[in-house]
VONUVO-393552 format. One record per residue: z, x, y of N, C-alpha, C in turn; residue in one letter. Coordinates in steps of 0.02 Angstrom, whole numbers, plus 50000, padded with zeros to 5 digits. Example, Ala and Ser with C-alpha at 12.3 -4.5 7.8 and 13.67 -1.06 7.14 Angstrom:
# VONUVO-393552
503905066049716503905061549775503905066049835A;503545064249888503575068449947503945064550002S;
END
This chain:
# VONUVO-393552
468734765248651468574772448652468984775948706X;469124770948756469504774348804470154774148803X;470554773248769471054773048742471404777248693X;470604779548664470884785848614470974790748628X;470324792548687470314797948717471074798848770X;471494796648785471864797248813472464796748793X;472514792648721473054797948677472804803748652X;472284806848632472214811748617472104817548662X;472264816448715472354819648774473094821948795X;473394816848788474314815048794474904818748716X;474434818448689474654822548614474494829548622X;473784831548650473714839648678473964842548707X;474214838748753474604841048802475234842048792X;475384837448754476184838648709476144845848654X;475544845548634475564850348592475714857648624X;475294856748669475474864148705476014864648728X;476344859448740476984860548770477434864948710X;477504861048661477994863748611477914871548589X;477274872348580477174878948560476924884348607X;476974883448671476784887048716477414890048757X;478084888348766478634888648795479034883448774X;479664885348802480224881948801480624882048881X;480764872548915480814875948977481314881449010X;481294885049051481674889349081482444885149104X;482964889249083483804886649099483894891449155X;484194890449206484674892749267485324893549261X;485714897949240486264897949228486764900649272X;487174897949322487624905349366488054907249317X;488354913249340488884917549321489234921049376X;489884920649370490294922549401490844930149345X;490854933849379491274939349356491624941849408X;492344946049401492674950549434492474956949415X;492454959049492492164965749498492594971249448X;492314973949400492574979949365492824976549305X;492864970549297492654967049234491924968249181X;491974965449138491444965749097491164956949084X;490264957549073489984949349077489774950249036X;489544944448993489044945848928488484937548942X;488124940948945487404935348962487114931648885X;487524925448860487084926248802486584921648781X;486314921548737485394921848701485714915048685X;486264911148668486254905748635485974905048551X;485674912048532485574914648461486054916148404X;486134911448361486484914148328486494920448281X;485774919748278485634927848217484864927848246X;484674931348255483964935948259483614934748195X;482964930448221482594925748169482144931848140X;481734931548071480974934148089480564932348129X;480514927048157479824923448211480144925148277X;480984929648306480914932448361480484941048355X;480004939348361479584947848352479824949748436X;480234945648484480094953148554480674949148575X;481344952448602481854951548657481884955148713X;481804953448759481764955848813482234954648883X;482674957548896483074957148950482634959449018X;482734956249059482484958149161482804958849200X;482884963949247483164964349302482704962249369X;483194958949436483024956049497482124954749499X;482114955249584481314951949571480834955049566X;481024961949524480394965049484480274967049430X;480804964249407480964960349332480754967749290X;481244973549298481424977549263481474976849193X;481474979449153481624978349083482004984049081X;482694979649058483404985649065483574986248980X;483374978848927483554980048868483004974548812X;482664978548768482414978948716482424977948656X;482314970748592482474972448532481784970648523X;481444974148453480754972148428480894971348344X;480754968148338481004966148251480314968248226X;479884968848244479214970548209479144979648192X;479564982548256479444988948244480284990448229X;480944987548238481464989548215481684993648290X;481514991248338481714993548392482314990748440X;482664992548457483194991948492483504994948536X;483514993448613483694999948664483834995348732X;484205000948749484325000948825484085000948873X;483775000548933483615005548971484045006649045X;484755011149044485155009049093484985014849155X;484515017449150484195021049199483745018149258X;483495011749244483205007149282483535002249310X;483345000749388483075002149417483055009749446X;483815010749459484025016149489484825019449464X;485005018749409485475020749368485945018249370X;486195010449419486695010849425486735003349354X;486585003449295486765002149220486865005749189X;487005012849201487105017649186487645018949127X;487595019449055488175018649022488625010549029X;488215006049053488724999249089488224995749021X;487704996948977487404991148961487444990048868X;487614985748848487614984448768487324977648759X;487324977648704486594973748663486984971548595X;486984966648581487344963448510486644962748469X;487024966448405486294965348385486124961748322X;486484956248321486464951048297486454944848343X;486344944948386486204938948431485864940748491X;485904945348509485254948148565485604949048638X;486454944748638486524944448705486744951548726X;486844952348815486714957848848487374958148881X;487874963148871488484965148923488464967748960X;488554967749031488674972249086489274974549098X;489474980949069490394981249073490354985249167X;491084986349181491244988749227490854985949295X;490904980649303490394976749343490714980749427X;490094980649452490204982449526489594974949576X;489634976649629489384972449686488434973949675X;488134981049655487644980049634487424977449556X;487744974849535487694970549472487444964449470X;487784964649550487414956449558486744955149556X;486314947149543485614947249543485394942049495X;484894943249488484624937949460484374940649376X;484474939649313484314942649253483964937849222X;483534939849172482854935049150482864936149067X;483014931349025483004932748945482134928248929X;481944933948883481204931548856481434932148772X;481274926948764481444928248660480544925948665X;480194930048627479584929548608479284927348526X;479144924848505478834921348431478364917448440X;478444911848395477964906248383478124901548465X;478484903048487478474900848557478924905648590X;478804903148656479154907248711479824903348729X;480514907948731480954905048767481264909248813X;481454906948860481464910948934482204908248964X;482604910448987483234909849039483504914449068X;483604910049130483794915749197484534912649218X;484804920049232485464917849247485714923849338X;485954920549367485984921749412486854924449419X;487054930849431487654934549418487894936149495X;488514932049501488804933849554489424936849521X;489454943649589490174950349562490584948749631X;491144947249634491624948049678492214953549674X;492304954549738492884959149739493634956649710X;493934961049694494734958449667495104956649728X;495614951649736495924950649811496454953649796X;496754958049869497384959149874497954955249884X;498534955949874499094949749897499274948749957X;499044942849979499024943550068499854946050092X;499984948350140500544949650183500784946450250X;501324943850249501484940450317502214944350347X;501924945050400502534948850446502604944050496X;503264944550528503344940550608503124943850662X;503014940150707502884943050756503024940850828X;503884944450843504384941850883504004944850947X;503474945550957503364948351030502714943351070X;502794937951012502234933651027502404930051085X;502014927651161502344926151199502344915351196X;502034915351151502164908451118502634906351081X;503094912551047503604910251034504364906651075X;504714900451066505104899751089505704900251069X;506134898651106506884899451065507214896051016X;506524890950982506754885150927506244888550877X;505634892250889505074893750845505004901150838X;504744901550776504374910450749503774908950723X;503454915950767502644915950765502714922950688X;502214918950652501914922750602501504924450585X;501224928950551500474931250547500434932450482X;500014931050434499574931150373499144936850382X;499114941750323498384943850340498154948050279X;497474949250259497374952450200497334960950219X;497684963050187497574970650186497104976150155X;496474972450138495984976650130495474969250148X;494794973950165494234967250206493994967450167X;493994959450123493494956750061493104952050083X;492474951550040491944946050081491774941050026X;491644935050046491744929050006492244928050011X;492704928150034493524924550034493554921150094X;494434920450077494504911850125495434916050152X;495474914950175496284915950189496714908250230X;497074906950212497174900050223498134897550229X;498134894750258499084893850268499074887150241X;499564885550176499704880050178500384877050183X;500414871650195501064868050223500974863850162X;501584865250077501544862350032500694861250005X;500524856349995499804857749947499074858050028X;499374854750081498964852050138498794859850167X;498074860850188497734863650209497934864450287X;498334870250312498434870050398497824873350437X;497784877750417497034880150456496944886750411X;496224890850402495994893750365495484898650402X;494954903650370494734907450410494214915150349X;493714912350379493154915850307492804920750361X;492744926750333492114932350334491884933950289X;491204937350303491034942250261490594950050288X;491044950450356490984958150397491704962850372X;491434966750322491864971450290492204975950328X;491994975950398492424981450464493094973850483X;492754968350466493624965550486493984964650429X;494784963550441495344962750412495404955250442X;495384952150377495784944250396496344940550416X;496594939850462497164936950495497184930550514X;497864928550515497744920650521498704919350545X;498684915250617499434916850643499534908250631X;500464909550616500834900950617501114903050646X;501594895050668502124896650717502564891550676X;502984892650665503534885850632504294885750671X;504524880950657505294877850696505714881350632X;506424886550675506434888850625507104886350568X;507224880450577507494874550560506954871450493X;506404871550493505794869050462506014869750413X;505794863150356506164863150293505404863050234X;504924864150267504134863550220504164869250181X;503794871050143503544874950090503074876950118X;502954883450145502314885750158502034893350136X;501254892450111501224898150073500564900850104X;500134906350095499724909450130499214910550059X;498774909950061498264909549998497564914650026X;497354919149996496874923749986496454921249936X;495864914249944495344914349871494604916049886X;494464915849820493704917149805493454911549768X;492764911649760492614905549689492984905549627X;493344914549623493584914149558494274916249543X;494564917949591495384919049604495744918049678X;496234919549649496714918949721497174921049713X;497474922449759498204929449785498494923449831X;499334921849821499794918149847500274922549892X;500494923449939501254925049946501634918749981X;502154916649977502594912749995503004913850062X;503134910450113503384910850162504194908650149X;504644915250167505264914650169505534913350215X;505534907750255505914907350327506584909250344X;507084910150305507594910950308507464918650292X;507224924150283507184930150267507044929950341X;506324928850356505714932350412506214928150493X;506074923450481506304921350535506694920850570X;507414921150550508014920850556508134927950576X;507814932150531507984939450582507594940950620X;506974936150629506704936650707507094934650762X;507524927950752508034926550803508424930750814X;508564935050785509274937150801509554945050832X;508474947350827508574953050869508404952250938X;508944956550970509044956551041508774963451064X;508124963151103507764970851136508044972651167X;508514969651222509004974651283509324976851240X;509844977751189510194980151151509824987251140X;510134993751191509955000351160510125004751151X;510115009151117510545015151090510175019051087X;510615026851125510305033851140510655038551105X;510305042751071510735047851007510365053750983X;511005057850998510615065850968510535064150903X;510235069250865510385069350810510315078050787X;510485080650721510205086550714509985084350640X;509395087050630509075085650555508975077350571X;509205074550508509465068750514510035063250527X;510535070050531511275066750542511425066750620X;511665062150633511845060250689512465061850736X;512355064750794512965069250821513265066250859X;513145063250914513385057050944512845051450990X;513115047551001512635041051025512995036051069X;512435033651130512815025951175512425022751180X;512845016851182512475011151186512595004751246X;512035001351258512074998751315511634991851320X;511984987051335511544981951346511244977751405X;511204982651464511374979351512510664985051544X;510144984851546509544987751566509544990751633X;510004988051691510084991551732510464997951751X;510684998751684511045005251689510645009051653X;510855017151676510285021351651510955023851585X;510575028651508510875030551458510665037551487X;511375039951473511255049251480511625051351428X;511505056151369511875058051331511885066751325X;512515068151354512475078351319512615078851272X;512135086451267512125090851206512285098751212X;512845102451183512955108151191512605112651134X;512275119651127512045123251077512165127451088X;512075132651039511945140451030511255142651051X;511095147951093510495149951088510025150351020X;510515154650988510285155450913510225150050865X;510295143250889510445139050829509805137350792X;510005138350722509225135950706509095129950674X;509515124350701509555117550698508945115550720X;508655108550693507925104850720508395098750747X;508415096950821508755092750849508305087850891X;508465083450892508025074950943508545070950950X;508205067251020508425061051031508175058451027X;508445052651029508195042951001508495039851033X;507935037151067508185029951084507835021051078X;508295020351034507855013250998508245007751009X;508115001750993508274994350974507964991050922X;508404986250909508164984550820507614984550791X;507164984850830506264982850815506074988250841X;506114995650879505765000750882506235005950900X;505895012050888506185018050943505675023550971X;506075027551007505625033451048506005037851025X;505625044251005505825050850988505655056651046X;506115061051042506015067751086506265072451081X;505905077751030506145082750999506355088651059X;506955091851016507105096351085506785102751055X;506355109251108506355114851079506675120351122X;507375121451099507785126551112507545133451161X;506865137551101506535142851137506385140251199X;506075134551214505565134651292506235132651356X;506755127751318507185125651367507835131151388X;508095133651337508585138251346508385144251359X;507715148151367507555155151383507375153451451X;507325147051483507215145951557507665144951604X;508125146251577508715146651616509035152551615X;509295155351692509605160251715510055160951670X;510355167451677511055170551645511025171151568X;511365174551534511605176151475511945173251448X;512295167951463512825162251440512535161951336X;512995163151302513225159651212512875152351222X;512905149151281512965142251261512485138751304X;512205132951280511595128251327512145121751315X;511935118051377512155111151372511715107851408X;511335102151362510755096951370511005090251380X;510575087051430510625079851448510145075451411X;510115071851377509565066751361509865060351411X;509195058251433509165054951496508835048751475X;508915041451467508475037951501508545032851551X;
END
């Protein structure tokens, strides 16, 4: 007797199982931001015994989309929670699954499918949205005081601040060092230094779980014309507009650069000096009215010194 009772206990229990639910699936999803996802039912056609589909949003399980085969109902609702499904939501309506086009960062979350009939089936899928990466950028940076006269210091860095990413230098496929946020006030940077003789392959990688942005390190571009500029090297020069009137040059820092300039009171030339070296310059516009009406006499003519 006791034996029966306990398959017939073990069979009840089965019974309810089958017709009471079906267990719940966990599914992630990954999308790019401003892409489109489609969440689907695993349905191939919309039975009679689904009488209720029901889509959910996060953990208060919104109901964003609707099919009812009993009443011929079918809908949206992209106004909930707070609009931002707004025009973003479609419904196949032959299989029940749910698109989120134009995906943004509040897209992300957790979504809940209920197919309702002769049993319940239920799955939740969990939607991660990432940002698109930019193509990282590497400049030199000849003012590094770690650089020596055999090496160039370089810097990697992403030009807009994405979160979930990785920014990373590699030397051929090997991992050199790397460097993750996700504080959107920083910009990711990441410095090498290589021999500039170095014969490796090295590339700078921007990923996410679901892409990545490469740029390639040109040593013979970047580096080589890091060697080869010389900062004492400087040159002082009028110019008018943009054309250049005359200029000296000097490499020897203990001497001072003085360059004259003769004008017309009246001239209505836009004139500066410059004085730069290969990697920067200083500007200093001249203004005629304040300098030439401060000086005595009536003289046709001004004659200016640029000094440094």
């Amino acid at each position: 007797m006791f034996h029966v009772c306990v398959l017939f206990c073990l069979c009840f229990c089965r019974l309810i199982g089958v017709f009471a639910a079906e267990t719940n699936e966990i599914q992630s999803v990954s999308v790019m931001e401003g892409d489109s996802v489609t969440l689907h039912t695993d349905v191939t056609e919309i039975r009679e015994d689904h009488f209720n589909i029901l889509w959910k949003y996060g953990p208060e399980k919104y109901i964003i989309a609707e099919i009812s085969r009993k009443y011929g109902f079918f809908s949206t609702y992209d106004d909930v929670p707070d609009g931002r499904f707004r025009d973003r939501l479609k419904l196949d309506d032959q299989t029940g699954s749910l698109t989120i086009t134009n995906t943004t960062a509040e897209h992300a979350g957790v979504y809940q499918l209920e197919i309702r009939g002769a049993n319940l089936t239920s799955k939740t899928f969990n939607v991660s949205v990432y940002a698109r990466l930019p193509v990282p950028v590497i400049i030199r940076d000849c003012s590094s005081s770690s650089s020596s006269s055999s090496s160039c210091s370089l810097v990697c860095s992403s030009v807009l601040s994405v979160c979930d990413a990785t920014l990373s230098w590699y030397a051929g496929m090997s991992v050199l060092s790397s460097i993750s946020v996700c504080d959107l006030s920083i910009s990711l940077s990441l410095p090498l230094e290589v021999e500039y003789q170095d014969k490796n392959t090295y590339s700078c990688v921007l990923n996410n779980p679901i892409s990545n942005q490469t740029t390639h390190l040109d040593i013979n571009t970047l580096c080589h014309t890091c060697a080869a500029v010389n900062v004492s090297h400087m040159t002082l020069s009028w110019y008018a507009g943009m054309s250049v009137l005359s200029s000296i040059s000097v490499c020897d820092l203990s001497i001072s650069l003085s360059l004259p300039l003769e004008v017309e009171y009246q001239d209505k030339n836009t004139y500066s000096c410059v004085l730069n070296n290969p990697i920067s310059n200083q500007t200093t516009h001249l203004d005629i009215n304040t300098l030439c009406h401060t000086c005595a006499g009536t003289a046709a003519l001004m004659i200016y010194v640029c000094v440094y």
